[in-house]
N, C-alpha and C positions, 0 to 999 in steps of 0.2 A: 496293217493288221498283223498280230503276231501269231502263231503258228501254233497251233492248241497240239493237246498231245493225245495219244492214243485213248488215257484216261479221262482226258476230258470228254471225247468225243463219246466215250462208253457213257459217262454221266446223264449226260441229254439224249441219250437216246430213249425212248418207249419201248416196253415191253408187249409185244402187242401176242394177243392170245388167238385170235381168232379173228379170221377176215369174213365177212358178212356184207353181201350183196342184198341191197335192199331195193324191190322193186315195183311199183303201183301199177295193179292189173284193173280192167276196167268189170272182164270176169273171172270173177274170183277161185270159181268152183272148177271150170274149164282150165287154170291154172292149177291150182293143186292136181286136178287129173292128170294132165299132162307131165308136170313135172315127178310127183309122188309116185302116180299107181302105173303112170308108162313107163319114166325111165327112169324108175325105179332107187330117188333120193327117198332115207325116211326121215320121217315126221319127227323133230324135236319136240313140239311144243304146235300150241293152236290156241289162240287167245282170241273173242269176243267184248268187245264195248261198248258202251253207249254210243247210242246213234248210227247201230249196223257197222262200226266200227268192224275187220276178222283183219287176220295173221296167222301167218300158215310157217312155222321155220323148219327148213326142210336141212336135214345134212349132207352133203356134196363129200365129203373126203378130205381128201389134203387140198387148201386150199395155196394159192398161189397169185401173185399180182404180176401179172406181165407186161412191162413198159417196152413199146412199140415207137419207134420214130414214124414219120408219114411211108419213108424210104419202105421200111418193111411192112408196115402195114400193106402197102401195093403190092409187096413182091407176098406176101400171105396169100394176098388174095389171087393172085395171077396163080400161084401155084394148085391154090385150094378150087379154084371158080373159075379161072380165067379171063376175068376182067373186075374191074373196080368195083364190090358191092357192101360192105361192111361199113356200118355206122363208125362214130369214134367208141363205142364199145362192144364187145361181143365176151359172149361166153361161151367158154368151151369145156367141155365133160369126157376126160376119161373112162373109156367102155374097153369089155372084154373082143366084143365083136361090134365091130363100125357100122359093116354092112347089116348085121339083124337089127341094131337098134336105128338106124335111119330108116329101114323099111318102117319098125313098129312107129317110131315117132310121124314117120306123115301117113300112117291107117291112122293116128289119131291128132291127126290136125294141123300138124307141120307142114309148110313146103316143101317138098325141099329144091334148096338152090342148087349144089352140084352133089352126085353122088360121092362114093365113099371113093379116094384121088390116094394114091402114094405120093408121100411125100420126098424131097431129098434130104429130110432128117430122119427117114425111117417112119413114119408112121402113115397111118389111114386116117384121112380127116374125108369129113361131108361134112357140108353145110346146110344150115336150112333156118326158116323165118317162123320163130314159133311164136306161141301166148306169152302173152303178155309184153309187144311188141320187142321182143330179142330178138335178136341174130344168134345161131349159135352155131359149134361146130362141137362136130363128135369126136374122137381121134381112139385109134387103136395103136400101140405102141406095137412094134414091127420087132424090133431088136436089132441086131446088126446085120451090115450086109452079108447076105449068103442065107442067113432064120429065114422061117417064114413062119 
C-alpha cells in the first residue's frame, strides 16, 4: 500500500460541525424536564409530527467524543464508583458545581450511583442513572493541584 500524504489525508477528511446525540425516551416530557428545566441544557428547537411523533434538541456546549478502550473504561469507573457499572456509553455534562447539581438532578429523578469523587485528573465526577435510560456523569473541573 503506498503511503498517502498529509494532503491527501486532509482531502477525505469530514468537516464535521456539530456532534448530536440522539436518544429514544419512552417519557418524553419527564425527559425534557429532566434534562432542559433541571440541568439546565437550552431548548434549540421542538418539533411535532404526525403520529405523536416530538423532538426536543437541547444544547449541551462544547461538544466532544471520547474514545475509551475496555482498560479505561474500568479504571473510569473504579475511580468514579468503585466498581464496574457503566454501559458501553455514558454521558457526561460539564457543571459549575458537581455537588449542587447531583443533589438537584436526583430531587428530580436521577439515582444517583456514586456521589461527587475527586478525581486523579483534577476534577469532581458523580455519577448517576437518569431518563431516558443513560448513565451519566457530572464533573467539575478542579484545576490544578494546590486550586480548589
Amino acid at each position: 500500500m503506498a503511503d498517502r500524504s498529509e494532503d491527501q489525508d486532509r482531502d477525505i477528511r469530514a468537516t464535521v460541525r456539530q456532534l448530536r446525540l440522539v436518544v429514544e425516551v419512552e417519557d418524553h416530557d419527564q425527559a425534557v424536564r429532566f434534562y432542559r428545566d433541571v440541568l439546565g441544557l437550552t431548548e434549540e428547537g421542538a418539533f411535532d409530527s404526525e403520529g405523536g411523533a416530538r423532538v426536543v434538541i437541547l444544547q449541551a456546549g462544547r461538544a466532544t467524543l471520547e474514545l475509551a478502550n475496555p482498560a479505561q473504561k474500568r479504571m473510569i469507573d473504579d475511580v468514579e464508583v468503585g466498581r464496574q457499572v457503566a454501559p458501553r456509553i455514558r454521558v457526561a455534562f460539564e457543571v459549575d458545581d458537581a455537588a449542587e447539581v447531583t443533589r438537584l438532578l436526583g430531587e428530580a429523578g436521577a439515582a444517583v450511583v456514586a456521589p461527587p469523587t475527586e478525581t486523579p485528573w483534577r476534577s469532581l465526577n458523580a455519577r448517576l442513572d437518569a431518563p431516558a435510560g443513560l448513565q451519566i456523569t457530572v464533573f467539575q473541573e478542579l484545576g490544578p493541584p494546590g486550586e480548589s
